[in-house]
VOGU-3710 file (C-alpha; in Angstrom, 3 decimals, decimal comma):
1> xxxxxxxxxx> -103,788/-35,449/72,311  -105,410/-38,778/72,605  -106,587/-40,617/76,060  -105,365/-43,024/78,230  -107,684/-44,598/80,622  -106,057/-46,510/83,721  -107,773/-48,909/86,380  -109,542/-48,661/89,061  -107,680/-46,679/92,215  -104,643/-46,264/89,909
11> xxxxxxxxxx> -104,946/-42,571/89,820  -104,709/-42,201/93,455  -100,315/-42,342/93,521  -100,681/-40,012/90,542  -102,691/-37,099/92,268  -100,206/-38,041/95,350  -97,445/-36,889/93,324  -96,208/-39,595/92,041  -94,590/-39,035/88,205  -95,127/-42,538/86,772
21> xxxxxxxxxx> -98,021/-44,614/85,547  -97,210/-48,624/84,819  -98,185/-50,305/82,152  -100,132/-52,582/84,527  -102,279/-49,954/85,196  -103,314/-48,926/82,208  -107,201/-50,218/81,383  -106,857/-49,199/77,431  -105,628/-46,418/75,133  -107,807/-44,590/72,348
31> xxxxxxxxxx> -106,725/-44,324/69,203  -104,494/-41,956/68,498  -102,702/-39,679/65,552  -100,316/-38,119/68,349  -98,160/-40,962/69,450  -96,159/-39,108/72,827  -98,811/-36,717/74,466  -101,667/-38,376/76,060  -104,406/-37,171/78,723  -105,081/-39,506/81,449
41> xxxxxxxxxx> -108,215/-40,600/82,775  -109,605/-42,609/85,608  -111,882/-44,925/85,726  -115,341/-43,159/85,430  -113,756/-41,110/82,934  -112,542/-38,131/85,167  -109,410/-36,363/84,512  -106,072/-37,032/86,096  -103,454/-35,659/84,534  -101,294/-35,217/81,231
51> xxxxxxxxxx> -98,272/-36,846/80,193  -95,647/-38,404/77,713  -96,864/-42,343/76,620  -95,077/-45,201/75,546  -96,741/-48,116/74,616  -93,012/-49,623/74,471  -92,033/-49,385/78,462  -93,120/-50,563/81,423  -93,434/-46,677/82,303  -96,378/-46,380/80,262
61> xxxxxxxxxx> -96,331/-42,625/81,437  -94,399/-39,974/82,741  -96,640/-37,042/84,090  -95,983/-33,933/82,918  -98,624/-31,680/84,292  -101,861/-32,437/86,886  -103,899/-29,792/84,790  -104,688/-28,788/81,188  -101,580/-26,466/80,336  -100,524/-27,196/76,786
71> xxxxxxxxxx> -96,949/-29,268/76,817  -94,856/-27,124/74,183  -91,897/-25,303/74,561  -93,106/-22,462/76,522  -93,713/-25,324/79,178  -90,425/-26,461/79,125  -88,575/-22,836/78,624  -90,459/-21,783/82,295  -89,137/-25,068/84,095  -85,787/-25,138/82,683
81> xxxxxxxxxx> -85,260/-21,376/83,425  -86,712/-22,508/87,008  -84,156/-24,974/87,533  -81,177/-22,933/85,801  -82,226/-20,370/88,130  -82,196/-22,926/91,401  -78,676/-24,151/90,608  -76,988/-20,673/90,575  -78,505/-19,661/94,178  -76,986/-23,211/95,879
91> xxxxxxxxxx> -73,698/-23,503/93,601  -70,724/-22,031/95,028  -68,566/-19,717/92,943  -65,846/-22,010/93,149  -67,794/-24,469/91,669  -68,662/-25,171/87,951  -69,385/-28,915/87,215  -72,743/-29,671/88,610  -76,322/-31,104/87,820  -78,420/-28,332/85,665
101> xxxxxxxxxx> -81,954/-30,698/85,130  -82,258/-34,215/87,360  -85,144/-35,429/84,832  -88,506/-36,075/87,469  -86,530/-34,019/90,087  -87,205/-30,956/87,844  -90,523/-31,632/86,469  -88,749/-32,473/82,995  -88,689/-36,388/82,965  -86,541/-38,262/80,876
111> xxxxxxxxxx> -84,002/-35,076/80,964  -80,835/-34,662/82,482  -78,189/-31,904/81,724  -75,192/-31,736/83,349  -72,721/-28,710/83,198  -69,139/-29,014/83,121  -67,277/-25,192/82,601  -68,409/-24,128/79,380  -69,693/-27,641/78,101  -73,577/-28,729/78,751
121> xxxxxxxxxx> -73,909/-32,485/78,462  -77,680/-33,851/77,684  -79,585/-36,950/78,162  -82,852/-37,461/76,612  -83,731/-40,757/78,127  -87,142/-40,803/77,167  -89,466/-41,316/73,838  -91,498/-38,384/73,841  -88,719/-36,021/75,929  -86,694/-36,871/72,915
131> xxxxxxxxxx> -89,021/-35,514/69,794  -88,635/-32,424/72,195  -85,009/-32,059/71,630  -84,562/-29,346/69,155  -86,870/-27,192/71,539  -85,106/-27,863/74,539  -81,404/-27,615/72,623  -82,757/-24,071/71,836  -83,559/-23,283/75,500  -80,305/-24,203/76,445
141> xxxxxxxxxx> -78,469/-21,876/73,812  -80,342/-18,964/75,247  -79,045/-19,783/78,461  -75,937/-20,734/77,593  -74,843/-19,145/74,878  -71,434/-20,147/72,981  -71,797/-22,911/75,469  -70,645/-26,472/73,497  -73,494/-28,770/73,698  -72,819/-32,158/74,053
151> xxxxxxxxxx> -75,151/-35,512/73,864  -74,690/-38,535/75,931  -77,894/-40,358/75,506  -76,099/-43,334/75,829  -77,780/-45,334/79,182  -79,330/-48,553/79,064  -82,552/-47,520/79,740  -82,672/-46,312/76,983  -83,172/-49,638/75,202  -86,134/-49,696/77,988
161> xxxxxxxxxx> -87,829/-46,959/75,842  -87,047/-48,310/72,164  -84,683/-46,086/71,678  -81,353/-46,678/70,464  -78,167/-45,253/72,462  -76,528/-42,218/70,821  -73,563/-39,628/71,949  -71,689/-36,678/70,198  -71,452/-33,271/69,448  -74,975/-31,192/68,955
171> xxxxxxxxxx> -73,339/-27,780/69,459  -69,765/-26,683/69,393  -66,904/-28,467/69,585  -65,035/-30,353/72,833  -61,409/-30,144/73,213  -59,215/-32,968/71,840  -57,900/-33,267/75,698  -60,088/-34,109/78,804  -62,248/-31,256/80,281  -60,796/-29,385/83,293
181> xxxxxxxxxx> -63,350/-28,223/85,984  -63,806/-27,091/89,369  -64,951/-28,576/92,644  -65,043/-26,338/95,252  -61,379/-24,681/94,024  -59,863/-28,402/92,913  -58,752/-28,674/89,859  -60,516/-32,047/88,378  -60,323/-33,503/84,482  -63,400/-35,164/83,095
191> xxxxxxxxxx> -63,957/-37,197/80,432  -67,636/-36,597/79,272  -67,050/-38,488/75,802  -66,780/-42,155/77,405  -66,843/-41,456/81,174  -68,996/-42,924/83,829  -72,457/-40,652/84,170  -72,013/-37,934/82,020  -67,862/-37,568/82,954  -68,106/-37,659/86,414
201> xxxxxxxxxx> -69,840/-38,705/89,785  -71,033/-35,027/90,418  -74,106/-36,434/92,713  -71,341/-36,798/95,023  -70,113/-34,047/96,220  -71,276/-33,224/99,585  -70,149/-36,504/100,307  -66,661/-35,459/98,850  -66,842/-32,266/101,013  -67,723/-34,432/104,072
211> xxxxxxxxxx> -64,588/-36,522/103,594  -62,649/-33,391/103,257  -63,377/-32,156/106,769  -62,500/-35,546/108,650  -59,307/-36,295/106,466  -56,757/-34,583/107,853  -53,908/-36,548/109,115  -55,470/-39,775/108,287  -55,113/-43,137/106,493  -57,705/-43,428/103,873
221> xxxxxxxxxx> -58,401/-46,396/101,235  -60,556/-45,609/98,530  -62,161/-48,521/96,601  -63,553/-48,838/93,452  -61,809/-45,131/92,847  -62,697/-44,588/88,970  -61,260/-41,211/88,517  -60,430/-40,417/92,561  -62,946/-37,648/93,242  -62,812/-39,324/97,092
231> xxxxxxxxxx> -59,165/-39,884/96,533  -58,492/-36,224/95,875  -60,693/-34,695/98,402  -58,839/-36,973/101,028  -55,772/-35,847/99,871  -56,031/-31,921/99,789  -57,639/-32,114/103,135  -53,850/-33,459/104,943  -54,283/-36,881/104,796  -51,358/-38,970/105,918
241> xxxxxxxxxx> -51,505/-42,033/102,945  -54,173/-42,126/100,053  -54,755/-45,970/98,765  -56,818/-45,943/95,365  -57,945/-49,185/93,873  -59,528/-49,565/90,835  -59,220/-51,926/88,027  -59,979/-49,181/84,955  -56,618/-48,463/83,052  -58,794/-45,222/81,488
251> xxxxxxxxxx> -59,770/-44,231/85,117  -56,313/-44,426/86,235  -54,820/-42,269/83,712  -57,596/-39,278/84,675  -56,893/-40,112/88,340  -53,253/-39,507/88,210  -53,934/-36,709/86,057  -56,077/-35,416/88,637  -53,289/-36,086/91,286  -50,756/-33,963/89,828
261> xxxxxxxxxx> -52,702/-31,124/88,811  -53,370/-30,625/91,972  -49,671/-31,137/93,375  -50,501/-34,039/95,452  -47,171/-36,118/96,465  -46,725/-39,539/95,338  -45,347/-39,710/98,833  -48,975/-39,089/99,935  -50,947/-41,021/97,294  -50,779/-44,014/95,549
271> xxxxxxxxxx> -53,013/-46,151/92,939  -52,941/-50,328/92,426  -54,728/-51,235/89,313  -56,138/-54,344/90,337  -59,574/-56,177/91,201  -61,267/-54,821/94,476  -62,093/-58,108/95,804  -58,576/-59,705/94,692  -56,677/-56,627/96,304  -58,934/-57,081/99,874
281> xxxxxxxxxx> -58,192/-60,868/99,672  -54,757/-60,471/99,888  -54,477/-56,877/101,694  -53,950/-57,073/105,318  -53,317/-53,268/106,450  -55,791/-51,733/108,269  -57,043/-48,120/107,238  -58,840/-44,931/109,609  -61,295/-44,590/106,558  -62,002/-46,896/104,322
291> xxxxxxxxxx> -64,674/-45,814/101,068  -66,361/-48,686/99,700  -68,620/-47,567/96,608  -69,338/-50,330/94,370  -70,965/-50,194/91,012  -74,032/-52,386/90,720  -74,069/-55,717/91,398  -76,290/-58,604/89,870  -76,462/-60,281/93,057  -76,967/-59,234/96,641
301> xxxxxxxxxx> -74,648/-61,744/97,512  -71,941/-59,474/95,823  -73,003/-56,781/97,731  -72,583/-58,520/101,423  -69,211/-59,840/100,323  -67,542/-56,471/99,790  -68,738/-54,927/102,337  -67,813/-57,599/104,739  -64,412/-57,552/102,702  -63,824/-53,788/103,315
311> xxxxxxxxxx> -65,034/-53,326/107,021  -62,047/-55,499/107,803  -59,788/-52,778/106,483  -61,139/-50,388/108,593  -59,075/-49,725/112,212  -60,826/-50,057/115,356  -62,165/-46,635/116,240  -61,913/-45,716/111,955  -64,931/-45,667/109,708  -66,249/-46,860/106,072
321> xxxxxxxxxx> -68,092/-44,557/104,369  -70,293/-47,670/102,652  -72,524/-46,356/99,278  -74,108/-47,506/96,412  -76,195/-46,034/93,489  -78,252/-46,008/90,675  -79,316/-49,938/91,510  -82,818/-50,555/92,162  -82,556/-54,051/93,796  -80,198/-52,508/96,393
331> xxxxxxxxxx> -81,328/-49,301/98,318  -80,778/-48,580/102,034  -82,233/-51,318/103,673  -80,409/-53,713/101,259  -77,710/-51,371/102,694  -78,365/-51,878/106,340  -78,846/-55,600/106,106  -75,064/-55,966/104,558  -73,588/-54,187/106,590  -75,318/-55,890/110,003
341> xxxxxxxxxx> -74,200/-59,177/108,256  -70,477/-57,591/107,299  -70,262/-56,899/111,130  -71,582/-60,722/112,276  -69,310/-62,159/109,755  -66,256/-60,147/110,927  -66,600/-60,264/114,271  -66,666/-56,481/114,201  -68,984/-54,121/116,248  -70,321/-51,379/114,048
351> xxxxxxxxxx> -72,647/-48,468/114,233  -74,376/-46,364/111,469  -73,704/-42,472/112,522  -74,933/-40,462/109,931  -76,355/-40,805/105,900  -74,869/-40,427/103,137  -76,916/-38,939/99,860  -77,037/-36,912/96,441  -76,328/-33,174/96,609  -78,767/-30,668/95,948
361> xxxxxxxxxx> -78,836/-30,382/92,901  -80,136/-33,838/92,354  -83,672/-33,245/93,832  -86,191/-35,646/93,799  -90,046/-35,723/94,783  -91,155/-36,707/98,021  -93,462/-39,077/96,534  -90,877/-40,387/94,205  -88,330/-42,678/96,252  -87,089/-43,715/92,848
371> xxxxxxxxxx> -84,901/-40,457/92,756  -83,427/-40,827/95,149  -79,719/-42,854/93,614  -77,400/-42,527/96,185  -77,443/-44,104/99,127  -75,003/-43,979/101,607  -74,049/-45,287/105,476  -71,397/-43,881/107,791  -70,565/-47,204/109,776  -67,871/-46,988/112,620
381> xx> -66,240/-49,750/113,690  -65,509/-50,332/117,135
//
């Protein structure tokens, strides 16, 4: 284990709680043999904590531990077993697609492993987490045993860490068809091969269980729909008309897939393949709930235009549910600000009821606001 010293008052977020150390704050690193396992030090020398390095990212380190324990696999058997353990008391039975590790969230950074049925899909999105993985595929197998174990450590950040992206089969074998799950008794097909995430939005599903108690009898339009997780719940909960838009022909296929598998009408429900912004430009009915869940945008001009584009969809007296994740640039105030600016440029009067976030099985460190990736508003429009 070799030492990395950091500036002056850098240690104090660290023995805060925070789980990252910039590379701006590192003062210099000793030599080293061990490339991925480092002890930190402060200033005068004093000990701060240990963690994985990598001189390659602008998260020099991820903490691992504030004391001396040795980082091996007994380490990580005790807080995967902790989290396993966590996720079957909050889980409903009905229930088997959901988040097993959420990397920092579980003391495991640069983890994630998501189960869907009998398939466990892994992320190693970090250097060192990686040289770990034939330990932590083991703990897994003990868990899970003849359990398919599937890779998907194929995000962008990645690249970030000098890594290159890979995916495929570790364990097992997946079916030549798309996965079949449950969410809370609905029947849902994923496709954790190519799909968004790991297969599917699963950070959302209180949100999706939300939508399910106000849909009944309802108008809803669901926008940017990928596979319809919103455009299902809406459905099975009585709504009068589903509207899905998306522009993904693979999402489209899974959504209607989704749709009849659970016997919703095409009297109910319907999909237009199309651009978001093109269909809103030239849409002119009016909805009780409109979602608006964009992916990430470049520019937070994009973001103030589709919102200000949806809210006009939404009836007097209806709602948006307005969200967006995983984008760093654009968190809830970013959030706040479009939508004040939607409702000045509409001519709309709005208020935010209630906030929209990840489920609990995505938890995150109070000290570590970065965890947090969904954010969400209820607005109603008056």
């Amino acid at each position: 284990m070799f030492i990395v010293k950091i500036k002056e008052n850098k240690e104090q977020p660290i023995l805060a709680g925070h789980p990252w150390i910039f590379a701006g704050a590192v003062d210099k690193v000793d030599s080293h043999s061990d490339k991925y396992i480092c002890r930190v030090l402060d200033s005068t020398g004093r000990f701060v904590c240990q963690g994985f390095y990598n001189p390659y990212s602008q998260i020099a380190v991820r903490v691992i531990t504030l004391g001396r324990e040795n980082i091996d696999k007994k380490l990580f058997a005790a807080r995967i077993e902790k989290a396993i353990s966590f996720r079957r008391r909050i889980i409903p039975v009905t229930t088997n697609c959901y988040r097993i590790i959420n990397s920092e969230g579980d003391r495991l950074p640069g983890l994630v492993a998501d189960r869907y049925g009998d398939v466990i899909v892994v992320q190693f999105l970090c250097m060192a987490m990686d040289k770990f993985r034939d330990d932590i595929i083991d703990i897994f197998k003990s868990h899970y045993p003849g359990y398919t174990i599937h890779e998907r450590s194929d995000a962008k950040s990645r690249k970030a860490e000098g890594l290159d992206m890979q995916s495929g089969p570790i364990s097992g074998t997946l079916p030549e068809e798309d996965l079949e799950v449950l969410e809370e008794g609905s029947r849902i097909f994923i496709d954790v091969k190519t799909g968004d995430r790991t297969g599917f939005y699963l950070e959302y599903r209180p949100i999706r269980a939300l939508l399910r108690s106000i849909s009944k009898g309802k108008s809803v339009l669901d926008l940017f729909s990928y596979t319809g997780g919103f455009s299902l719940s809406a459905s099975l909960a009585g709504a009068s008309t589903v509207t899905s838009v998306d522009n993904s022909i693979s999402a489209q296929s899974i959504l209607k897939r989704n749709m009849e598998a659970n016997s919703i009408s095409s009297f109910v429900w319907h999909h237009q393949r199309e651009d978001v912004s093109a269909f809103l430009s030239r849409e002119s009915s009016q909805y009780d709930i409109v979602i608006c869940d964009p992916p990430p945008f470049s520019r937070l001009e994009d973001y103030n235009s589709i919102f200000s584009q949806a809210m006009k969809r939404v009836k007097p007296g209806g709602m948006m549910f307005a969200l967006t994740s995983y984008s760093p640039r654009f968190g809830i105030y970013e959030l706040m600000k479009a939508i004040s600016r939607a409702e000045g440029s509409c001519g709309l009067s709005a208020r935010i009821t209630g906030k929209l976030s990840q489920g609990p099985d995505y938890p995150y460190l109070p000290s570590h606001p970065e965890g947090e990736h969904v954010h969400g508003l209820i607005v109603n429009i008056e």
